[in-house]
N, C-alpha and C positions, 0 to 999 in steps of 0.2 A: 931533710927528708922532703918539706914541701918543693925545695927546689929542684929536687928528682922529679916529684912528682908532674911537678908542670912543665918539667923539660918533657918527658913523655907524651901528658896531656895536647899540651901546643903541637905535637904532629901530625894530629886528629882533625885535618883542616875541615872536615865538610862529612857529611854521614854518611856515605859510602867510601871513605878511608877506609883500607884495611891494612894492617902490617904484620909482617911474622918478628917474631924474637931479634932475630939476626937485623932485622932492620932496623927495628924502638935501639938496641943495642949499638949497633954502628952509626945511628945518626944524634944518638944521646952524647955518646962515649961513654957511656955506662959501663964499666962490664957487665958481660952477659948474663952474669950470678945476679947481683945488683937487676938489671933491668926486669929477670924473669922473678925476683921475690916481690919485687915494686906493680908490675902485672898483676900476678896472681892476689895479690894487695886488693886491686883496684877491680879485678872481676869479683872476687867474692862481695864486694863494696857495691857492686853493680853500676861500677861508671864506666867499666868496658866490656864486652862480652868477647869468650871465646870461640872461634869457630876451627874446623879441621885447615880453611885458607887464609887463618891469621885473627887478629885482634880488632873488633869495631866498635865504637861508640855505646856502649849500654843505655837500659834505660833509666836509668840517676841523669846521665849526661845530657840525653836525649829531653828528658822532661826538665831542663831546666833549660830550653827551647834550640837547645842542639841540632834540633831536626831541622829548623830554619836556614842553618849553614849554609851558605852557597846556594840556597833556595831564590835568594834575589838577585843574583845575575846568573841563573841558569832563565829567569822567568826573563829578564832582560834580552841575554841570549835568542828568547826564542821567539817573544812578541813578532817582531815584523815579521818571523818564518810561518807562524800561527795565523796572522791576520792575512799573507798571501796565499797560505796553502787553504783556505777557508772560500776566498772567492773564488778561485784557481776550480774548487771542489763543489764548489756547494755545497758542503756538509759542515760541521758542526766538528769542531776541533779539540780536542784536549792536550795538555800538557799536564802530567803526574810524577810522583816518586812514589819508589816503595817502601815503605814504612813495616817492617813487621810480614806478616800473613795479607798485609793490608795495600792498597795505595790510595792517595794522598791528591786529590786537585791542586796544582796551581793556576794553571787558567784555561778556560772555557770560551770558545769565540765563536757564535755562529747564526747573529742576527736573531729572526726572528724564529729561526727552525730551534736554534738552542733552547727557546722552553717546551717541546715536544722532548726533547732526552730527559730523563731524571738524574740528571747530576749537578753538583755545582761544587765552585771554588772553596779550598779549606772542609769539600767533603772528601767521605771514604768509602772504598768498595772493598771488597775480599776481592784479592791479586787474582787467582787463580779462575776465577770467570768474568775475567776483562780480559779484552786483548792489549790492553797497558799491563798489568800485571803480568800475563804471561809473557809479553816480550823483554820485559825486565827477568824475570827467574829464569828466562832459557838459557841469561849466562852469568849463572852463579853455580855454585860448585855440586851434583847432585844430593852429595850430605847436607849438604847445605837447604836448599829447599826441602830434602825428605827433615831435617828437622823443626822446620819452619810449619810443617805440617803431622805433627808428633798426636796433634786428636782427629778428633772424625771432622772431615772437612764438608764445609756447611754449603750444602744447594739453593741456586737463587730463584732455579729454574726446571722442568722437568731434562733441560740438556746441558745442566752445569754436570762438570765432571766432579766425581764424588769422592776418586781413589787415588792416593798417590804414585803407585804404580799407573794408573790410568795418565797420570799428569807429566810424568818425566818420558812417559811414551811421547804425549802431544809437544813438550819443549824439545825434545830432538825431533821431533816433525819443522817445531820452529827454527833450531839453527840450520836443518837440510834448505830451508826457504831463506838464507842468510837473513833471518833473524825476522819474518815478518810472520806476525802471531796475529788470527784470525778467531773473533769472538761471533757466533749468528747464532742471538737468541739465548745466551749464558747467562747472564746477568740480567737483562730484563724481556721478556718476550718478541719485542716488537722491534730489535734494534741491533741492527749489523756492525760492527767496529774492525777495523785492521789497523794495528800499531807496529812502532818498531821503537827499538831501544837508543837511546844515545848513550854512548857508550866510552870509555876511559878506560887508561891502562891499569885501574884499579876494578873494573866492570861494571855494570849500569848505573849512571846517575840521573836518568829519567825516561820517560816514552811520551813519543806522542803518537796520538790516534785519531781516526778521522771517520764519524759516525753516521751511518745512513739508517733505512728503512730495512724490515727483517730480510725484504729479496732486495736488496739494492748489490747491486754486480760492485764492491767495495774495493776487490783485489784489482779491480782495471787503474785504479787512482796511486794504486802502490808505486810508480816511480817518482810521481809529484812529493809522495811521503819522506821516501828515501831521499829526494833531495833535501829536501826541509830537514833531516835527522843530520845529514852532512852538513848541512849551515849551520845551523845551530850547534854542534860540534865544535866545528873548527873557530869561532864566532867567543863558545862559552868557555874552551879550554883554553883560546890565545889570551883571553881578558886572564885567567888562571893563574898563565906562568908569568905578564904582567907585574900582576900582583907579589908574587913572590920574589920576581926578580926586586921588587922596591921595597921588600921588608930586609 
């Protein structure tokens, strides 16, 4: 049974894995009976959770520091694209994941403007009034997000959005702008962000964002951004299949 179990487990490369049955089953050789009792095993157990677009990481798995997976060569990935898009900008740069309702710093780059922002590395904001957060949930499934947001969602601002309905309106406002999600004033009064998602054939495993002042024109920097999301892409994925190809 253990050896089921970790056959499954070990597919789970990184926390934004997601698989359906048919996948844990054909890449185990499981049968599908076998795979889907071993699952529903390990969600009730809370080492995986279920969603309507497959099976992710729970949080058993997650707090026994899962969430760190592929955290350090996405942070690799993306250093030099960070530290060029920062002077490039002059603003104050982030790199995050989404964790939960939440997102997650990994790195912050922006001299001496960066302690004017209130954020820092290894901290957390509520997703849904960051423009890191929303350009990550614009490509998750909308069951998905609407359950992510199952209580009253918490305001940081009097122009944080409040409604979930109010929020899947704004994230298809973000995929009509191929994915650039625009924060003025949501999270903290004084502070403008425009992020975009970096993204995989399993769907976002990070954002970055690039922070000005509450009237700073942010959207004029958005092609410097997209480039940096395409490096670091192609940069974090190739190191990926690397890897895989040597296990």
């Amino acid at each position: 049974m253990m050896e089921r179990v970790t056959l499954i487990m070990d597919l789970f490369e990184h926390p934004q894995t997601r698989l359906m049955l048919e996948v844990v089953s054909r890449r185990t050789r499981l049968p599908r009976s076998t795979a889907h009792r071993i699952l529903d095993q390990l969600v009730r157990l809370h080492w995986l959770h279920h969603t309507e677009s497959g099976y992710i990481l729970g949080a058993r798995a997650l707090g026994l520091g899962g969430r760190e997976i592929g955290h350090g060569a996405l942070r690799a990935a993306a250093a030099p694209q960070l530290l060029e898009l920062a002077v490039r900008t002059r603003m104050v740069v982030h790199l995050a994941v989404l964790d939960g309702a939440e997102i997650y710093y990994l790195d912050k780059i922006g001299g001496r403007a960066a302690v004017d922002v209130p954020s820092q590395v290894g901290g957390r904001e509520v997703a849904h009034c960051t423009s890191l957060g929303k350009a990550m949930l614009a490509w998750l499934a909308p069951e998905e997000v609407h359950a992510r947001y199952a209580q009253v969602m918490e305001r940081r601002t009097a122009h944080s959005i409040d409604r979930v309905d109010v929020l899947h309106g704004e994230l298809a406002a973000i995929r009509r702008r191929n994915g650039l999600a625009l924060d003025r004033g949501e999270c903290f009064p004084s502070i403008a962000c425009l992020g975009l998602a970096i993204r995989g054939p399993e769907g976002p495993v990070g954002a970055i964002s690039v922070v000005g002042d509450a009237q700073a024109a942010v959207e004029r920097v958005a092609p410097l951004v997209l480039n940096a999301v395409r490096s670091v892409s192609e940069e974090y994925f190739a190191t990926r299949r690397v890897i895989r190809a040597a296990l």
